[in-house]
C-alpha positions in Angstrom: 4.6 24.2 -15.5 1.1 22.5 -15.1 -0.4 22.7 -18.2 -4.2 22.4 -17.9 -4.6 20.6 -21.3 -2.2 18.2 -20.3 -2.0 15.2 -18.4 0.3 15.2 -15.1 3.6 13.2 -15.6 3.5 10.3 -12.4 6.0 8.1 -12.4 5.1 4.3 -12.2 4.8 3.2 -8.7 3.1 0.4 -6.4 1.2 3.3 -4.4 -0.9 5.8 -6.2 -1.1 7.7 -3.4 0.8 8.2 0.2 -1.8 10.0 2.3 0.4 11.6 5.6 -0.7 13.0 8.4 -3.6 13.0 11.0 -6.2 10.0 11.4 -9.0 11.5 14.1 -12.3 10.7 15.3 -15.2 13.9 14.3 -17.6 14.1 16.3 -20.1 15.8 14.5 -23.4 17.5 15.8 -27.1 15.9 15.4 -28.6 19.4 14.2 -27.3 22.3 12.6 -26.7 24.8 15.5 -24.0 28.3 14.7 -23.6 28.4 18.8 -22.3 24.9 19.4 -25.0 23.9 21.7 -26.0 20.7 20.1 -26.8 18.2 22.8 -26.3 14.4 20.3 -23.1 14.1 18.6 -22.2 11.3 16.5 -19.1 9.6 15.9 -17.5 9.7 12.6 -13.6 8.4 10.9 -12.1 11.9 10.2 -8.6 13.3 9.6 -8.1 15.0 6.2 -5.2 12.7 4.5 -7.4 9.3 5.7 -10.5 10.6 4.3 -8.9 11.0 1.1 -7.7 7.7 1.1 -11.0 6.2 2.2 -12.6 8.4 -1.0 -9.7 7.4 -3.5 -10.1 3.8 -2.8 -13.7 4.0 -3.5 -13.1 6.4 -6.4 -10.7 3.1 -8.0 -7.2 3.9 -7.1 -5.0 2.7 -4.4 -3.3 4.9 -1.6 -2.0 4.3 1.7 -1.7 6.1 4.8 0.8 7.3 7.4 -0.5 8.3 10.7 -0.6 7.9 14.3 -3.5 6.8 16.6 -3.4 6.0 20.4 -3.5 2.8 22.4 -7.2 2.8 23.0 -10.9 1.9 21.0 -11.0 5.1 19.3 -7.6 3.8 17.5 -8.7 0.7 16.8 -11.8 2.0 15.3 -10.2 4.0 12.9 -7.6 1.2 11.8 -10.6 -1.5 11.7 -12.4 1.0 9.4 -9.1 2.1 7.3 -8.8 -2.2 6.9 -12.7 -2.9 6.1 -11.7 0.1 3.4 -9.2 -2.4 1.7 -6.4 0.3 3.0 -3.3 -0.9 4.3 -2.9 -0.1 7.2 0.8 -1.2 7.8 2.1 2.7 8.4 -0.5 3.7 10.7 1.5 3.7 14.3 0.2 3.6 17.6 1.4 6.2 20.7 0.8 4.1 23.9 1.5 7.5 25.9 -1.1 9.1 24.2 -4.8 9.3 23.1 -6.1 8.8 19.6 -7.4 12.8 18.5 -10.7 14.3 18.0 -12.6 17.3 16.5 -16.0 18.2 17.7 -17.8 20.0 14.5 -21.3 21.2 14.6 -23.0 20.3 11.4 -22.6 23.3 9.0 -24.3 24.4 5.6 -21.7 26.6 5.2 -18.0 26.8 6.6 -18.0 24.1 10.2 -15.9 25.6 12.9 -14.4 22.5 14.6 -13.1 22.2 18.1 -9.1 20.7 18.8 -9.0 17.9 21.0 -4.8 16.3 20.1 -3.1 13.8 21.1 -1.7 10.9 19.3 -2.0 12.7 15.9 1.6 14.4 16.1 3.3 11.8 17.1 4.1 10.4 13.8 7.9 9.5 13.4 9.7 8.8 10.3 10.8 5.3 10.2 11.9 2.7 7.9 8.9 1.1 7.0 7.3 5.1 6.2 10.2 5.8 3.8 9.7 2.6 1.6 6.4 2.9 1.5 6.5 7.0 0.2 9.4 5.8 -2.0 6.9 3.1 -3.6 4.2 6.2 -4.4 3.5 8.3 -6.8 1.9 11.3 -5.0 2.6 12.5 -1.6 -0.5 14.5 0.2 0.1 16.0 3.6 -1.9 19.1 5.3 -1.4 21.7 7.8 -2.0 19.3 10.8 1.2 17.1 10.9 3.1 20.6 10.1 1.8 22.5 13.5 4.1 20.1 16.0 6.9 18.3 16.5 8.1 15.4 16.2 5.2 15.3 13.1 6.8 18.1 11.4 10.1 16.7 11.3 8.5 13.7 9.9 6.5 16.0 7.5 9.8 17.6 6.6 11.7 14.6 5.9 9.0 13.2 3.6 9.0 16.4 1.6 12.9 15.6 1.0 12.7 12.0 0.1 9.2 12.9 -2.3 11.6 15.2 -3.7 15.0 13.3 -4.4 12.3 10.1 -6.0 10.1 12.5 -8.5 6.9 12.3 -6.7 4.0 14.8 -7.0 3.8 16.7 -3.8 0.7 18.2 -2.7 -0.4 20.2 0.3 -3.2 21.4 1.8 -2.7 24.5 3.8 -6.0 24.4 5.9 -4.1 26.8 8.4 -5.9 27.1 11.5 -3.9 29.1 14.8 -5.8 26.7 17.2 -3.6 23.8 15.8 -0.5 25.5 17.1 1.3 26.0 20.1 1.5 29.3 21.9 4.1 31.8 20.2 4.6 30.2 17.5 4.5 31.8 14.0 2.3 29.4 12.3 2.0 31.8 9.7 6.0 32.4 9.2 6.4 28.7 8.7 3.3 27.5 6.8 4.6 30.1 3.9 8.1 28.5 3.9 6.4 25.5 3.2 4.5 26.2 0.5 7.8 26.8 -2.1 8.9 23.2 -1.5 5.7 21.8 -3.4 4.0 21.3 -6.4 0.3 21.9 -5.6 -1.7 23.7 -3.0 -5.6 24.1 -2.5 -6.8 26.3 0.1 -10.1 27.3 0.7 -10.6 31.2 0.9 -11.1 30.9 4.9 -7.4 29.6 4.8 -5.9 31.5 2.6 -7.4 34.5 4.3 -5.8 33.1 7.6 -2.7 33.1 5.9 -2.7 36.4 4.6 -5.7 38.5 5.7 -8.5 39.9 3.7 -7.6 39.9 -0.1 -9.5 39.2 -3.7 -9.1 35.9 -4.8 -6.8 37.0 -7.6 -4.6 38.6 -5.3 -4.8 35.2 -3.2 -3.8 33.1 -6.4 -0.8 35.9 -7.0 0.5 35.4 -3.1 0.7 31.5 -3.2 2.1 31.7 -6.5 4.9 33.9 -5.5 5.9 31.7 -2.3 6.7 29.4 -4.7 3.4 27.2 -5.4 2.9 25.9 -9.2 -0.5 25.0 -9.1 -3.1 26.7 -7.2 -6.6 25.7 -6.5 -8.8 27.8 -4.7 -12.0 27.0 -3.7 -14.8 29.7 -2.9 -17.8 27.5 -1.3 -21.2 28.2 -3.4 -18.6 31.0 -6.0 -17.0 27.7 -7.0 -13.1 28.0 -7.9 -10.5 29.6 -9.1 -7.2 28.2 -10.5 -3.6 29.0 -11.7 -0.7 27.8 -13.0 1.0 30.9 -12.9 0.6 31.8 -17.1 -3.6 31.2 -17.5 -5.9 31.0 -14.5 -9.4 29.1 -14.7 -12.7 29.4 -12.8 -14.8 26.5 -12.3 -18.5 27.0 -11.0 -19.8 25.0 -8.4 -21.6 21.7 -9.0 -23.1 21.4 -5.9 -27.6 21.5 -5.8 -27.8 20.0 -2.4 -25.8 20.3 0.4 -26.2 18.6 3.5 -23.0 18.6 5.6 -19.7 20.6 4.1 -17.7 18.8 6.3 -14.9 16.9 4.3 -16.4 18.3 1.0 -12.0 19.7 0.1 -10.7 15.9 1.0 -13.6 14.9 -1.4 -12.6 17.6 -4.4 -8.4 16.2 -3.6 -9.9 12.5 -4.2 -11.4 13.6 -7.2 -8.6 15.1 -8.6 -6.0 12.1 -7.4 -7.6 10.1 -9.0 -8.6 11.4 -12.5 -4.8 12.9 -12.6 -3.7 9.0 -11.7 -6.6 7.5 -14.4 -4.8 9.7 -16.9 -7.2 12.4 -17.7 -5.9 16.1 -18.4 -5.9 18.4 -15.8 -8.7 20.8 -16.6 -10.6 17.1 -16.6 -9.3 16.2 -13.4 -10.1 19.4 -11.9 -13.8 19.5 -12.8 -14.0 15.4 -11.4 -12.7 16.6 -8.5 -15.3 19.3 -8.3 -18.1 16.7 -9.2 -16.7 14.3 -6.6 -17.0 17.4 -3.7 -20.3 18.0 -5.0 -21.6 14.3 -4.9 -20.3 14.2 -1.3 -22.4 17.5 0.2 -25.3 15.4 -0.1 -24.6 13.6 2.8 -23.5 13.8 6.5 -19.8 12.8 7.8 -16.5 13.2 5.5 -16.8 9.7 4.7 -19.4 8.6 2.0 -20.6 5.7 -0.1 -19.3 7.0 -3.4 -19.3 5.6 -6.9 -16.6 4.7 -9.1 -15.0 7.9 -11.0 -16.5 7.0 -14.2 -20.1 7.1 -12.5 -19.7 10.4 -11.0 -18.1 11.4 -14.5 -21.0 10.4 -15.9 -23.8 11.9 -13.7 -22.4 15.1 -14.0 -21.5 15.1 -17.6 -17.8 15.5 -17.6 
């Protein structure tokens, strides 16, 4: 059991971190516009487990990332700024059939409602060079993305097996979303079967509510507990969080005074967390950084921002 006085056990790894799934370019809207009619879009490095990375690196820890891009600028963009990051880059793998993948998001104050565009993004295969990597980590992230098609599920799958069989802390964020998946499919069915085989889930109350229709938060906490989940953060927008370990459940209030853009303010709280959890600090601590770290980020446009050392942000917001 997670004990929120307690520090996490990590074993001692290389890698902090091995960040799998998606790498995508977001396109993201000049003005704030509900109806998607935003005429200037600008482009911005996006997919959830590379933003993370990008954060944690800045935040003073070191993680790596598994993905696939396509054969074209877009690609190289995202590697080039994944390399200028200090990241490496050696597991990022390029689909010469297909093209690198994008999400158009009109600039939200609240909850952004993104737009699919996929291609290179599932097309992540297990390999050789993946597995040492994972095995050389302490914490394995992955999301619902790599999970909604083949052969990036497989992958996905086989990851959560090998993170099991070398101790490492696996964490998932179940940002379910039906667009993601392919006609007839029960994204649902397979996204709960999921959730049992890790250690830590955060969803946001529009996913869990996806997942399981309208319900309280504490009923939410009670539902993803029962599939199997031992920690469970969820995050309420301006109503802050809730979390439990099953025994004691916590509620954190938000931090946040200015928000600008909420797009890739959850990959900014999991960078938080990562990071305070790797630095050492008990988990109540490390949940409040990562709340500070979200916090610090909805000041600013994109998913990517310039942010401080941990110990700054610790600092500026009195943790």
């Amino acid at each position: 059991m997670f004990n929120f006085d307690h520090r996490i056990e990590l074993r001692n790894s290389v890698n902090d971190l091995f960040m799998a799934g998606e790498i995508l370019i977001d396109m993201i809207s000049a003005d704030y516009n509900d109806n998607s009619t935003s005429g200037t879009y600008h482009r911005f490095f996006g997919g959830s487990p590379s933003n993370i990375a990008m954060n944690a690196k800045k935040l003073g820890i070191r993680a790596v990332v598994a993905s696939a891009t396509g054969e074209d600028g877009l690609g190289s963009y995202l590697i080039h700024e994944l390399e200028n990051a200090g990241i490496d880059t050696g597991y990022v793998q390029r689909a010469a059939d297909y093209s690198t993948s994008m999400v158009v998001v009109t600039k939200s104050r609240s909850t952004p409602i993104p737009i699919f565009y996929r291609g290179a993004d599932y097309h992540l295969s297990y390999t050789p060079e993946l597995e040492e990597g994972l095995k050389n980590s302490k914490i394995v992230h992955f999301s619902c993305w790599p999970l909604s098609r083949r052969p990036a599920r497989d992958t996905i799958e086989k990851i959560i097996a090998t993170a099991k069989m070398n101790n490492l802390l696996v964490c998932f964020d179940p940002n379910y979303h039906p667009m993601l998946w392919e006609d007839g499919e029960d994204g649902v069915r397979y996204v709960k079967s999921i959730i049992g085989k890790v250690d830590i889930v955060k969803p946001s109350e529009d996913d869990a509510e996806r997942l399981f229709g309208k319900q309280t938060p504490e009923r939410y906490l009670e539902t993803f507990l029962k599939l199997g989940a031992k920690l469970v953060i969820l995050t309420l927008g301006k109503d802050g969080a809730v979390v439990s370990n099953g025994t004691e459940t916590v509620r954190f209030d938000t931090l946040a005074t200015e928000v600008a853009d909420t797009t890739g303010a959850g990959d900014a709280f999991w960078s938080g967390f990562y990071a305070a959890a790797i630095k050492g600090y008990p988990i109540r601590q490390a949940l409040a950084l990562g709340f500070a770290v979200s916090a610090y980020k909805l000041k600013y446009t994109g998913a990517i921002v310039d942010l401080p050392r941990l110990e700054v942000i610790k600092n500026m917001y009195g943790l």
